[in-house]
C-alpha positions as CSV (number, residue, x, y, z in Angstrom):
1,X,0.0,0.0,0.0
2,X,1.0,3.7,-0.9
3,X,0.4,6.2,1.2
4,X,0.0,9.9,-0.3
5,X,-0.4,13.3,1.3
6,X,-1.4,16.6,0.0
7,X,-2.8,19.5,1.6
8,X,-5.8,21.0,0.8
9,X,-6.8,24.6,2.7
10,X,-6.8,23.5,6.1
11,X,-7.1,19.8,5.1
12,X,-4.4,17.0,5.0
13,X,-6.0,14.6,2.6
14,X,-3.4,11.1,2.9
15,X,-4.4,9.1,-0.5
16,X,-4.0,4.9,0.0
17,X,-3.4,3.1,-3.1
18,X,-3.1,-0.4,-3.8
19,X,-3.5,-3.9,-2.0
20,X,-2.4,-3.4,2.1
21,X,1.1,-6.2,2.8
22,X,0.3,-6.9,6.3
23,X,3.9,-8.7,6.2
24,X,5.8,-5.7,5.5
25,X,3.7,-3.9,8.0
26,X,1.4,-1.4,5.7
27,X,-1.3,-0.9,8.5
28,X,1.0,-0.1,11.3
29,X,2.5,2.5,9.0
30,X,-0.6,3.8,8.1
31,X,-2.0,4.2,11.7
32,X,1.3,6.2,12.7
33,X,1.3,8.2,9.6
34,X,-2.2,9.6,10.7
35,X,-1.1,9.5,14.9
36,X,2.0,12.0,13.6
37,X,-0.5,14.3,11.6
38,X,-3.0,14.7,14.5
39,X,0.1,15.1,17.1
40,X,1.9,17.7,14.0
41,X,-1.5,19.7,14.6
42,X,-3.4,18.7,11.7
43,X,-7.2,19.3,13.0
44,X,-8.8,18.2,9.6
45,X,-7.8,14.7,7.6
46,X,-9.4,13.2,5.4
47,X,-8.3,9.4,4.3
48,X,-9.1,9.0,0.2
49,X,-9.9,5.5,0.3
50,X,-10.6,5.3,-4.0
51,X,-7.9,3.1,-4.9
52,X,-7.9,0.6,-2.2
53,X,-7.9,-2.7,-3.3
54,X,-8.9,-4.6,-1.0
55,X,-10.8,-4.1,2.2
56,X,-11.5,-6.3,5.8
57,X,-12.0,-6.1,9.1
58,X,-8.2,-5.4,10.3
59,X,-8.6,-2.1,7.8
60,X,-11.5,-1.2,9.1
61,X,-10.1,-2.0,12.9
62,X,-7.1,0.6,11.9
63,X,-9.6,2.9,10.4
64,X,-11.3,3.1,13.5
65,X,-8.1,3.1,15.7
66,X,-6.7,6.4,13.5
67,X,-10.0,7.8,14.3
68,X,-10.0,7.3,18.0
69,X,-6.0,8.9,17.9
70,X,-7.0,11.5,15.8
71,X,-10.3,12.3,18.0
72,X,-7.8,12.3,21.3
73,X,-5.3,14.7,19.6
74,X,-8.4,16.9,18.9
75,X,-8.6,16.6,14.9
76,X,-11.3,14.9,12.5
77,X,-10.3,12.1,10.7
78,X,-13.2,11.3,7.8
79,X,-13.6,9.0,4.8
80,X,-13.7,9.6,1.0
81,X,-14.4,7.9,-1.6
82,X,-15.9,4.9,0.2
83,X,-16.3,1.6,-1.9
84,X,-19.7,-0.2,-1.2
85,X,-17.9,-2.9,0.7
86,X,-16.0,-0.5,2.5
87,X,-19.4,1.1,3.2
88,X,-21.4,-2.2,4.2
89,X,-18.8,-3.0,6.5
90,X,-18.9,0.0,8.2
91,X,-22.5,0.0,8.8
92,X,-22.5,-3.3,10.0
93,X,-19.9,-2.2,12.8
94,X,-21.9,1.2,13.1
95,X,-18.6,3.6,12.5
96,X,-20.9,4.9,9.5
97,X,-22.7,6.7,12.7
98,X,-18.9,8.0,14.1
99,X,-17.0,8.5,11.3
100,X,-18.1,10.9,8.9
101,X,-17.8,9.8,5.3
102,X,-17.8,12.5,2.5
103,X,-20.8,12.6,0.5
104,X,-20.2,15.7,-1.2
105,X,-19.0,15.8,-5.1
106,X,-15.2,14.4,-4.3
107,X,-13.8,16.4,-6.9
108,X,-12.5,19.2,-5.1
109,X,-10.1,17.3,-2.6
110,X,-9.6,14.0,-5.5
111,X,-6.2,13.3,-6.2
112,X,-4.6,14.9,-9.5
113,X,-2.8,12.3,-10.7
């Protein structure tokens, strides 16, 4: 997995790309990536969740751990670009009622690659 950062106004937006490699420890980086941004004083991220390829429980268990660490530092962490699995799964876990997932027309904070 690739991780990706670009600001946006106020707002940190961290891209992920590609399939996570739990062996070479892509979720641990991820969740301090996001704990450094909330302790750096970023009070607004948003994690672009497009290109993804492949989603479970332990990414939705870091998900909701970033958002916890994020919460405590005293910044938002919130979805974009949420797949339908992605979205199923947080419903059944109810994190769609905690975390706020971007509705809105993406285009604005979508990656210009």
């Amino acid at each position: 997995m690739l991780l990706f950062e670009r600001r946006h106004g106020e707002t940190i937006v961290v891209d992920l790309r590609g399939p996570v490699d739990r062996e070479q420890g892509d979720l641990p980086a991820l969740l301090a990536r996001l704990r450094a941004l909330a302790n750096k004083g970023c009070t607004d991220i948003v994690l672009n969740v497009e290109e993804l390829t492949h989603v479970d429980s332990v990414i939705v268990g870091t998900i909701a751990h970033a958002y916890i660490s994020a919460s405590r530092a005293g910044a938002t962490l919130r979805l974009q670009n949420v797949s339908p699995g992605l979205r199923e799964m947080l419903a059944i876990t109810k994190l769609d009622r905690v975390i706020e997932i971007l509705e809105e027309d993406p285009g604005s904070l979508k990656s210009e690659v």
